[in-house]
N, C-alpha and C positions, 0 to 999 in steps of 0.2 A: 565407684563400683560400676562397674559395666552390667549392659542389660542382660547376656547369656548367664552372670553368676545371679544378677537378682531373678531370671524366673527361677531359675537352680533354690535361691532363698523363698520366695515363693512357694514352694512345694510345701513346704513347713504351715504355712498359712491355711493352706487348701487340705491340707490333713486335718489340721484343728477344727477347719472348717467340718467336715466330713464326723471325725468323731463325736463334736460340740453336736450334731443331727441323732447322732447315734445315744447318745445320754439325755438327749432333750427327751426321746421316746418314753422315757419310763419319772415318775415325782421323784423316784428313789434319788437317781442320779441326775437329776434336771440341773443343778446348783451348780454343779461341777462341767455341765455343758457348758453354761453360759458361761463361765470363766475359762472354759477350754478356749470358747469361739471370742471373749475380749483378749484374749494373748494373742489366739492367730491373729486378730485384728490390729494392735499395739505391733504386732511387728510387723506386717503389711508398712504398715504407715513408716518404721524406722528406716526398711530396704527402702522403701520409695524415696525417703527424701536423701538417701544414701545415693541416688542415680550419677553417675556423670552427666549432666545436661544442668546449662543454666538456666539456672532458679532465680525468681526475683519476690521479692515480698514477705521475705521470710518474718518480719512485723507483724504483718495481715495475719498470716498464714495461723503464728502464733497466737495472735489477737483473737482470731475466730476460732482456735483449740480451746482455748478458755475460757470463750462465751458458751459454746457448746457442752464443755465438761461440765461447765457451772448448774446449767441447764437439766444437764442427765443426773448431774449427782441430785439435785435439790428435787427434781421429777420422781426419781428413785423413791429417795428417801420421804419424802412428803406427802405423794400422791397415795391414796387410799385404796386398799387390794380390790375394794369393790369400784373403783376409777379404772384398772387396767386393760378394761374392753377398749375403751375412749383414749387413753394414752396411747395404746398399741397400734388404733388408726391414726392418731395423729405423729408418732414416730413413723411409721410405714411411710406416707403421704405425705414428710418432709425428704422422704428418700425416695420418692420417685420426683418429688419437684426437683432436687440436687441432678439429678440424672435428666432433667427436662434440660435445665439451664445449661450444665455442663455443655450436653448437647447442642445447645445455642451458642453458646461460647466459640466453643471448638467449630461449626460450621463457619461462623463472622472471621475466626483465628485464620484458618486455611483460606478461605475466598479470600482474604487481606493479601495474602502471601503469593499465594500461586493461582488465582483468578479463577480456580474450579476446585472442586470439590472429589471427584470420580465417581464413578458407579457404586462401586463397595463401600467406601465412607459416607456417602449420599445417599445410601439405603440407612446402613445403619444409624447416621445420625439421626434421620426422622425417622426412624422406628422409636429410636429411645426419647426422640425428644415428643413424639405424640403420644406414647404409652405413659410416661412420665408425667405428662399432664394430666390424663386420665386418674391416672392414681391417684396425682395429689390431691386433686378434685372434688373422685369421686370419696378419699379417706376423707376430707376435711367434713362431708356432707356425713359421711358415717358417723363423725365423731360428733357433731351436732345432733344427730338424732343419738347417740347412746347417751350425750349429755342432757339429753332433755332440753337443748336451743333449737332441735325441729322437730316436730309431731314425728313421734316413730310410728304411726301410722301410714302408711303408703299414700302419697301423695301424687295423683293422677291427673290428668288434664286431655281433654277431648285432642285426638289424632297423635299423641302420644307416640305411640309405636312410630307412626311415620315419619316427625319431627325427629326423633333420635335418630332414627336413619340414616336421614338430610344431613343431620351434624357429624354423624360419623363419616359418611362417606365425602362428606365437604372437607372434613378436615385434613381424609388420606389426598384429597383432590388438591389442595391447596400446598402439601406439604412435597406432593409428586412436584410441581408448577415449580415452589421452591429449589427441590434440586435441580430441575432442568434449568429454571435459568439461573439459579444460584442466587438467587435474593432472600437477605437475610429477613427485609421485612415480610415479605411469605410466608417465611419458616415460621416468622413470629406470630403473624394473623392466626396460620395452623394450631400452633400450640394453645392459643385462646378460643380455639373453636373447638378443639377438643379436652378443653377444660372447660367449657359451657358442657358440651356432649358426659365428662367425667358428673357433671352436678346433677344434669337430667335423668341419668344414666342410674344413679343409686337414688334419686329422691321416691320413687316408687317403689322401694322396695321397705316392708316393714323391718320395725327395731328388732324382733327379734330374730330374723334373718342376718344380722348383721354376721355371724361369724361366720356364716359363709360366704359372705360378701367380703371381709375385710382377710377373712385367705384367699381367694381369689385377687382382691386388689395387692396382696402381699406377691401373689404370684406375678402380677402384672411389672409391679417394683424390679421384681427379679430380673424380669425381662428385660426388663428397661436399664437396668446396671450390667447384666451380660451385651447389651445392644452398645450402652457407653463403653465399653469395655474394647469392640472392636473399635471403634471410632478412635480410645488412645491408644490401642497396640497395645492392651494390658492383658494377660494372659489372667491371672489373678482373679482378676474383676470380671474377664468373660464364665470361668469356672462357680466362681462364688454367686455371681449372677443366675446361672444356672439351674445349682442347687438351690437357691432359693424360689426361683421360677419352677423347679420340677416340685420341689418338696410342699409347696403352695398349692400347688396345683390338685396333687394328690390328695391333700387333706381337705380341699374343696370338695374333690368326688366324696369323700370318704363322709365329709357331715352328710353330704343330700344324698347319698345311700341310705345312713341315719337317719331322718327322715320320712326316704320312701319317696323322695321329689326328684324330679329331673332337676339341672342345674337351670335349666332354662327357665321354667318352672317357675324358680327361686327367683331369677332375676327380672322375667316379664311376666309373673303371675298377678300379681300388687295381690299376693297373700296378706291375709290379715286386714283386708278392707273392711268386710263386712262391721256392722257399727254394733257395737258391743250390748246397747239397750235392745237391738232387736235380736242379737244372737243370743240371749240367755232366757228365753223363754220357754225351751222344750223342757226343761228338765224334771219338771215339778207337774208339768202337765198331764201325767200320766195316773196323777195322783200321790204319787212317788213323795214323802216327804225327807225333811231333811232331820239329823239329830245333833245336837249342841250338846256341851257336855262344860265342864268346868277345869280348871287344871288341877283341882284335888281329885276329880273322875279319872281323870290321863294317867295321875301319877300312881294311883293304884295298879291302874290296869300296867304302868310300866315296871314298878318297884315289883310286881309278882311274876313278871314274864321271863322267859327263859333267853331269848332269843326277840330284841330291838332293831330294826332295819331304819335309820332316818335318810330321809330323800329329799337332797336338798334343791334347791331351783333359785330362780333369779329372785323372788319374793326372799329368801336369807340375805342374798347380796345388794340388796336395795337396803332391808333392815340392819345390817352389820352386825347379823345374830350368829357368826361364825365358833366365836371365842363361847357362848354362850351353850351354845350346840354342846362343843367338844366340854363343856365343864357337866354338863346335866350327862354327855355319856359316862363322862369317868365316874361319877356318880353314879351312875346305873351298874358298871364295871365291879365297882365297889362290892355292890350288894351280891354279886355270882352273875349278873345278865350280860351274856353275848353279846357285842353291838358292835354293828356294822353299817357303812356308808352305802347307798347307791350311786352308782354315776349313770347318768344318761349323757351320751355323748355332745350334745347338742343343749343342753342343760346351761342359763345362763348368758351371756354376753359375748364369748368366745370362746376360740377352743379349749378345755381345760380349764375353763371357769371355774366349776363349783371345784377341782383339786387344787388351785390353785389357791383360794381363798379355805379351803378345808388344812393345808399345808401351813396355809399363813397363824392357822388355829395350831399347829402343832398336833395334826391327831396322825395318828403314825398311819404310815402309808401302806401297810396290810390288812387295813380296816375298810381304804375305799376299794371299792368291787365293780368292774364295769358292768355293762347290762349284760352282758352275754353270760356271765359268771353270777350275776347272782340272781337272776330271772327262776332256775330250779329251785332255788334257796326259797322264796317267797312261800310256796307250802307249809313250810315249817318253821315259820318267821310269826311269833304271839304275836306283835304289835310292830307293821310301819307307820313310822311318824314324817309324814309330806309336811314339810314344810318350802313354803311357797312355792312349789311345783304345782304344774296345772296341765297342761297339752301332754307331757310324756308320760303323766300315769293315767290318760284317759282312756277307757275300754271301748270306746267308739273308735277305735281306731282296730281293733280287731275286729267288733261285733257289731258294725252297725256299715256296712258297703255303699253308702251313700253320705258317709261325714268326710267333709276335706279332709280330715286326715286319715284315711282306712288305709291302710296299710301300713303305717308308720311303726317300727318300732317300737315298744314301750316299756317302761318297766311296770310287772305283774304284778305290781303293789294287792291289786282285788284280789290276790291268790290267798292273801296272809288270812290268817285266824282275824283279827281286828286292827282298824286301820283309821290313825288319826290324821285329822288336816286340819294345819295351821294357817289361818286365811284370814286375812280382814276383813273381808268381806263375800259374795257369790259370785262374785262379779266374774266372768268369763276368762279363758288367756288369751294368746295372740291369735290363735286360731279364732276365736271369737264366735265359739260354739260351747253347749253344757259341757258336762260333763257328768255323766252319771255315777261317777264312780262317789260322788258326793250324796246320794240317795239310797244306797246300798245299805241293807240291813247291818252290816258291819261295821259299819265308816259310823265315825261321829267327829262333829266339824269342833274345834274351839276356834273361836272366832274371836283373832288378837294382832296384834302386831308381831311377828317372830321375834324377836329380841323379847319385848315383855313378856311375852308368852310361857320364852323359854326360862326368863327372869322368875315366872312365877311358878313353873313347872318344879326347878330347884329347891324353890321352898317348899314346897308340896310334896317332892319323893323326900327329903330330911326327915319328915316328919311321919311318914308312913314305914 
């Protein structure tokens, strides 16, 4: 097959591409994205190895399909919905290392052959092969803090700011050196300075920042695969690159608008430092106490109400209280009561988190409501049930102009008639400040694990 008919076959790929974006947008049709964008991708791969050009290794080639698919299939199927914050960085951040090496490859390939590189292949190769390190780096460091192998608290060290500096711009310095004089061990120094710089880079940043951090590193990936792209002459891969780099990018702005944070903000704040024993003391200070209640209180107050709003947070996806949620609403459903989801954008480990694991429960997808949509609803909502949500239903963020988070978005839980919180304990969120919305005359806390919680809630509306 010649190269004119394969970009011609190409096209195909870059459309799946494009529409697989377009159905990712909505839970409805998310299922059918992803299988749109594995076909464009299965046939990328058929055109490509269709090329006239000789191919050597076709064993290898095969050999590494199989390890890989073994990988994805058993990753897939095995890994747990509340796992796929940390799977999704550790996918990412073996596709920017892929894009780092290639990039190595192909610079060592050409200097072998014709003793230079040029301007245009010499940019782009150390673009992708520095950005590709970055990512892999900085996903790997991500995936350690969402797995709990690094304190997801922000991890800071005196002159900080400066040192990362030094390593970034050491490393564009080393990778400039490398193309001029064309040494591959430069290139390769670079790539390791700027995969120091990828570790420095994200260990300050707290865990639950990660989803804006890991579309961001998603967007960097992109980059980094449209930059390999020019490097092979691949039309494909500079396009697919792209979309991924634009469409990354934009969902980065999109959470820390969510928020109410600059991006910058997010990445050189080291939010979430403050230490959690000293952050939870205003709350109660005021005199302000707290109410407890039992789950035969809850289920009253739920079995008689018109209209349930449950709001889930990363405290459900820690507990694996998804399945449980959706059995206690349908229960509720049962008896005549309304019941609806909130989502908070930012809600969780990554984007689409808590739909994502709300989805994996089977609760149909006209039930979850984003914030914008169901913010008015809260008036007229008998009873939200927060379960492990904390920073996004705090009203210090409208009413109080001196808490980190004023400004931020929230859902107006405090608006409802009565309002239960699922908590283990008082303990603070990542912002690492009260929360008053827990001392409100309305609010009564059950104080459980979500899963048993919801395990005893079950029993409790049965019977009422």
């Amino acid at each position: 097959m010649s190269a004119t008919t394969a970009n011609l076959l190409y096209l195909f790929t870059i459309a799946a591409f494009i529409l697989a974006l377009r159905f990712l947008s909505s839970p409805r049709h998310a299922r059918l994205g992803v299988q749109i964008a594995a076909a464009g991708m299965l046939w990328a791969v058929i055109v490509t190895l269709s090329l006239e050009r000789v191919v050597t290794g076709y064993w290898w080639m095969a050999a590494g399909i199989a390890i890989g698919s073994a990988i994805g299939v058993v990753g897939a199927r095995k890994v747990k919905m509340t796992a796929m914050p940390q799977m999704v960085a550790l996918f990412n951040g073996v596709g920017g290392g892929a894009a780092s090496l290639i990039s190595l490859v192909e610079f060592h390939t050409v200097w072998a052959l014709n003793g230079d590189v040029g301007v245009e292949r010499g940019v782009s190769t150390v673009f992708s092969a520095l950005v590709g390190s970055i990512s892999f780096a900085g996903s790997m460091v991500a995936f350690g803090k969402l797995q709990d192998l690094i304190s997801g608290r922000p991890i800071t060290y005196p002159g900080q700011q400066v040192g990362n500096a030094l390593l970034f711009v050491g490393s564009i310095a080393l990778g400039a050196v490398a193309m001029a004089s064309v040494s591959f061990w430069l290139l390769a120094a670079a790539i390791l300075v700027a995969a120091l710089f990828g570790v420095v880079f994200v260990l300050p940043i707290g865990g639950a920042d990660m989803p804006v951090v890991i579309s961001l590193l998603n967007a960097f990936t992109g980059l980094a695969a449209a930059a390999t792209g020019f490097v092979l002459h691949s039309n494909v891969l500079i396009v697919s690159g792209m979309l991924v780099g634009a469409s990354g990018t934009l969902l980065t702005t999109l959470m820390a608008k969510a928020m109410n944070r600059s991006i910058a903000n997010v990445l050189f704040g080291a939010f979430g430092k403050l230490d959690a024993t000293e952050a939870a003391v205003a709350g109660g200070s005021d005199g302000a106490t707290v109410r407890s209640a039992t789950a035969d209180d809850v289920a009253v107050m739920l079995a008689y109400a018109r209209r349930v709003v449950f709001v889930p947070g990363y405290g459900l996806a820690v507990a694996q209280a998804q399945h449980d949620v959706r059995n206690l609403a349908e229960l509720l459903e049962g008896k005549g009561v309304d019941v609806k989801y909130a989502i908070h954008p930012v809600a969780g480990r990554m984007p689409g988190h808590m739909n994502v694991l709300l989805a994996e429960a089977n609760v149909p997808y006209d039930e979850l409501v984003e914030m914008e949509q169901i913010n008015p609803e809260f008036p007229q909502t008998d009873v939200a049930v927060i379960v492990g949500a904390n920073d996004v239903v705090n009203p210090a963020a409208r009413n109080q102009p001196g808490s980190p988070i004023y400004g931020m978005p929230i859902l107006d839980v405090d608006k409802s008639r009565n309002v239960v919180v699922i908590k283990r304990s008082m303990s603070p969120g990542f912002a690492g400040i009260d929360n008053p919305l827990f001392y409100d005359a309305k609010t009564v806390m059950l104080f459980d694990d979500a899963k048993a919680a919801m395990e005893k809630l079950i029993v409790a509306v049965k019977t009422v």
